[in-house]
N, C-alpha and C positions, 0 to 999 in steps of 0.2 A: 214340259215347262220351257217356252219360248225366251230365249235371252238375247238381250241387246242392247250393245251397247255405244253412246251417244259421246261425244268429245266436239265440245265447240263451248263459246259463250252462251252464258241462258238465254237468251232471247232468241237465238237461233234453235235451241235444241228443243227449247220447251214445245213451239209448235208440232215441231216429230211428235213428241212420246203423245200430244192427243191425240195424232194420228194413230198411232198403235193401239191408245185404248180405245178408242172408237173402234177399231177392226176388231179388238176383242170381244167390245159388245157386240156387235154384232155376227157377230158368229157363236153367241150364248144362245142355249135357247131360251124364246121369245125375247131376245135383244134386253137381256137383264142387264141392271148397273151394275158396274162395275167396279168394284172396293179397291178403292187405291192406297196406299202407306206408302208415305214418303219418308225414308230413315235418311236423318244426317249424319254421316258415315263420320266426320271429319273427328277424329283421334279415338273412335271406337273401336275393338281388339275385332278378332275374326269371329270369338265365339259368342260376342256379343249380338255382331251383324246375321251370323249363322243359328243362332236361337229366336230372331226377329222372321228369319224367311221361312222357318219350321215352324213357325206360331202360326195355326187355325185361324182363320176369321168367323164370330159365331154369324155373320152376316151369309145371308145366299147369293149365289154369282159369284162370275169368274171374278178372279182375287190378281191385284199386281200392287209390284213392289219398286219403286223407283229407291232406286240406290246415290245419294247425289252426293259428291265430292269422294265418290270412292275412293280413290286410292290417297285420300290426303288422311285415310283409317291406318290404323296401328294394326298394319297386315301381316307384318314378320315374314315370312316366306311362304306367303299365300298356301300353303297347302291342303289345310284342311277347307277352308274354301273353293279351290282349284278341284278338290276330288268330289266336291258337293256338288257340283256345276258338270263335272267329267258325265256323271251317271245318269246325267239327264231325267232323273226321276221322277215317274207321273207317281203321288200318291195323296190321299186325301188330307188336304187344310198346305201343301204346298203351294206357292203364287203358280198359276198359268203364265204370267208375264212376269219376268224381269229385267228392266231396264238399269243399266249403269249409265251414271254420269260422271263427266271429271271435265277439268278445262284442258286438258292434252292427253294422248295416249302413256302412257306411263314406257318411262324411261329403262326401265331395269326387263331382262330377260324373264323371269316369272311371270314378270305381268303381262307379256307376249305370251306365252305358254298359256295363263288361263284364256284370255283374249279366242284362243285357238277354239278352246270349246264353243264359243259364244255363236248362234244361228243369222246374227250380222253385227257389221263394229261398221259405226260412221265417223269419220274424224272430219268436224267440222271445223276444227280448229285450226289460227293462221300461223303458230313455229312452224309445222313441218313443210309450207308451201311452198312452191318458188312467187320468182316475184311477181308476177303477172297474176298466177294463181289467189296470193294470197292479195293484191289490188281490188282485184273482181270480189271476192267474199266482203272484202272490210267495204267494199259499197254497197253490197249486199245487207251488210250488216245494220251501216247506217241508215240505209232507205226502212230498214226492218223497224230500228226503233222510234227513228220519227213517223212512219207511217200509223204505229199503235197509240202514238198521241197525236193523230190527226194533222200530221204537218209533214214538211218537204223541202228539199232543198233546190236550189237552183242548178242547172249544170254545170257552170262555172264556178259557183262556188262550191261544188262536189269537190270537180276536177282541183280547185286551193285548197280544200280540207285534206283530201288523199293523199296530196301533196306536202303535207304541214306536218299531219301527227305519222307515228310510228305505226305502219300497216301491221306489226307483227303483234302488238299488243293491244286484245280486246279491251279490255280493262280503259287501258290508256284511252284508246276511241273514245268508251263511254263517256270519260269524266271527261275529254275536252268538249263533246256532244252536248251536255249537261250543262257548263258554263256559257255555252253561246246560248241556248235554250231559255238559260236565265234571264240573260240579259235582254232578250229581244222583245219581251213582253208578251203581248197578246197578241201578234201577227204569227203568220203561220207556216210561214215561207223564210227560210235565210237565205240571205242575200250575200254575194261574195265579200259586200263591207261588212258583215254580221263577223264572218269568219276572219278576215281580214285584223279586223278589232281585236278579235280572242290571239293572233298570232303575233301582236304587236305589241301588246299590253303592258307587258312588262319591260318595253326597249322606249319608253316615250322619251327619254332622254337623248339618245341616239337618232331617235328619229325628228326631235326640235332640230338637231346641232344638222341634220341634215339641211334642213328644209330654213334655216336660217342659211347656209352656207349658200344655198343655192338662190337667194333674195340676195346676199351681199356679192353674188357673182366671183364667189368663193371657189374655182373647179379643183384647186386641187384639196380643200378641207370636204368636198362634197363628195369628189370618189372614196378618197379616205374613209367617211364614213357608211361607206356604200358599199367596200370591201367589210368594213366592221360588222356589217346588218347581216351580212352574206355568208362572211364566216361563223356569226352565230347562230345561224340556221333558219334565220329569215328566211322565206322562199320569194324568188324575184316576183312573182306575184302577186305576193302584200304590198312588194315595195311599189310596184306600179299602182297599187291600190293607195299608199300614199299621197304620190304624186297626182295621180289624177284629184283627189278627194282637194286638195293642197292647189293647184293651177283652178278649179270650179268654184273654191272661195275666193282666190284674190281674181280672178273673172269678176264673180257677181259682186264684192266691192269697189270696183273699178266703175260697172256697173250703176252701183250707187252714187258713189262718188266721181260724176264728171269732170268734177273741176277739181284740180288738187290747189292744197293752199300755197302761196307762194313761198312760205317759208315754214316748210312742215317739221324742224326741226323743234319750231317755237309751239307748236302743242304737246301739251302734257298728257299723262294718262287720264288725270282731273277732267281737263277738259275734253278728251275724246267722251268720256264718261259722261258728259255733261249735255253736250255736241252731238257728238258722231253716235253716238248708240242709239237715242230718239228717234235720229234720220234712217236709219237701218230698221228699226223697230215701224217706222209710218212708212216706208217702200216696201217692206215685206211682211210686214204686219206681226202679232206674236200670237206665241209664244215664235220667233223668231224659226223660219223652218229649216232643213236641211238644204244644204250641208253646212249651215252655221249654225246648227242648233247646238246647246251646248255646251258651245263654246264660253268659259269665264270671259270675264270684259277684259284681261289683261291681255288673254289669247289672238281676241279678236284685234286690240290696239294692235300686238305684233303684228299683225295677218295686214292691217292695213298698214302702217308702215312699209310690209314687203312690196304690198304693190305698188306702190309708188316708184319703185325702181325697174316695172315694167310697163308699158304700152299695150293697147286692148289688145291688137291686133297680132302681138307678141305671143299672148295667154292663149289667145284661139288658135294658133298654129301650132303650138305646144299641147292642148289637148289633141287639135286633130293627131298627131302624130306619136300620139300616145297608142290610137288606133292599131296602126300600123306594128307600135313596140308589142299590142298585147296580142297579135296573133303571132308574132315572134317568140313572144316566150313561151308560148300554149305548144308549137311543134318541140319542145322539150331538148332541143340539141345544148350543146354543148358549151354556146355562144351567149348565156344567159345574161353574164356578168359582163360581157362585152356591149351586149344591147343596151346595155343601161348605160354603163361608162359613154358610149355616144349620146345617150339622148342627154345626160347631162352637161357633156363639151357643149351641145348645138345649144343647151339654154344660158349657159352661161360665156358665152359669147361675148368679148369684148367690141 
């Protein structure tokens, strides 16, 4: 009886165990199928689990047992299973294969001890890794589940997600993987603003008060809330993703709008609504596209308001040199929150 046992997230493990029953098959004679039982361990006693692997299958062919969430069973001090396993027993209507699962190797010293019998133990799982270790897996991981639904992410927006969620928890991955997933529709590829978007979502407040500050040439209500974004675990990478997205609309309304009114004070939101939204809608046509798609009419008034308080030539130098900030923050030093505190002095520049 071949035992083994798997430790990682399902999507990682499940691949293995059909590698293993494939080998089984094929080493039956004439490449018979192979009868698999998968017992959910989760709050089952030992002699329950141990009356399931002693149960005959009336089916022919090699027989295996995948065990999943072992150790989350009502195992007591493993022993009468530990000596089931010890004896390694060939005897007829026993599994040929049994595989254990769990999402970590089990904490406690028994569960090392049976572990010991076992013919291989893989711990695919991210606690025990360091940090490099467990970086490499959770992108592993990610490429794994987007690729079984046909999609992909970008490098850089790898390099912001790795960066965003918590590398030690699978789980975690998943469910932030899932909501970017949702939102993106039918494309197939996430884009660094895909990710960007899920790691922002819930700070829109913070990120108005930024990006109003930095139109009223606010510098020091702008670091202020640039230190805020920073210590609540914004990665400076969304925040450039901000900024850029943020300088490319009041660009392309700038754009639109040649000529500013002499007295921009004296339009309403009424009349931008009235006005200005038509002219934006017959220059770029609709459903109006990115990166103003989206946007409510009230958002958009802001957005053009802000630029008025900047010159073309202003916005274009400011993106260029966003360039420049985003390969500064990619070499990962130290200086993250300082790069940005500069580019914000230089824009808002009296």
């Amino acid at each position: 009886m071949k035992r083994v046992a798997l430790f990682g997230p399902g999507n990682v493990i499940y691949p293995l165990e059909s590698d293993y029953l494939k080998a089984l098959s094929k080493g039956s004679p004439g490449d018979a199928n192979v009868n698999v039982t998968v017992l959910e361990c989760k709050d089952l006693s030992q002699d329950s689990i141990l009356s399931r692997l002693k149960s005959p299958t009336l089916l022919g062919g090699p027989r295996a047992v995948i065990l999943r969430d072992f150790f989350k069973a009502d195992l007591g001090d493993l022993s009468k299973i530990s000596d089931f396993f010890k004896k390694d027993t060939v005897a007829k209507g026993l599994p040929d294969l049994v595989i254990l699962e769990d999402d970590s190797p089990p904490s406690k010293r028994h569960g090392a001890e049976l572990l010991s019998s076992f013919h291989e133990v893989r711990d695919l799982s991210l606690a025990g890794l360091n940090k490099k270790e467990r970086l490499s897996r959770a992108r592993y991981m990610v490429e794994s589940w987007l690729e079984a639904r046909g999609m992909r992410m970008s490098r850089d927006a790898m390099e912001f997600f790795l960066n965003t969620v918590d590398v030690s928890d699978a789980a975690f991955i998943h469910t932030e993987l899932e909501k970017i997933v949702t939102a993106m529709g039918k494309r197939d590829t996430i884009t660094l603003e895909d990710v960007s978007n899920l790691a922002i979502s819930t700070r829109q407040e913070e990120i108005y008060t930024l990006t109003e500050s930095l139109a009223a040439s606010d510098r020091e209500g702008a670091i202020r809330v640039l230190n805020r974004l920073i210590d609540q675990g914004v990665h400076p990478l969304a925040i450039l993703q901000i900024l850029s997205t943020w300088l490319l609309r009041i660009l392309i309304l700038k754009l639109v709008f040649t000529s500013p009114p002499q007295d921009p004070g004296g339009i309403s939101f009424d009349l931008f609504k009235k006005r200005a939204i038509p002219r934006i809608e017959e220059e770029l046509g609709t459903p109006i596209p990115w990166p103003l798609s989206g946007l409510k009419p009230y958002a958009l008034y802001s957005l053009w308001k802000a630029s008025l308080n900047f010159y073309e030539e202003e916005v274009r130098k400011a993106l260029e040199s966003l360039t420049d900030l985003d390969i500064a923050l990619k070499q990962g030093s130290a200086m993250d929150r300082l790069h940005l505190e500069l580019f914000i002095m230089r824009m808002t520049e009296i």
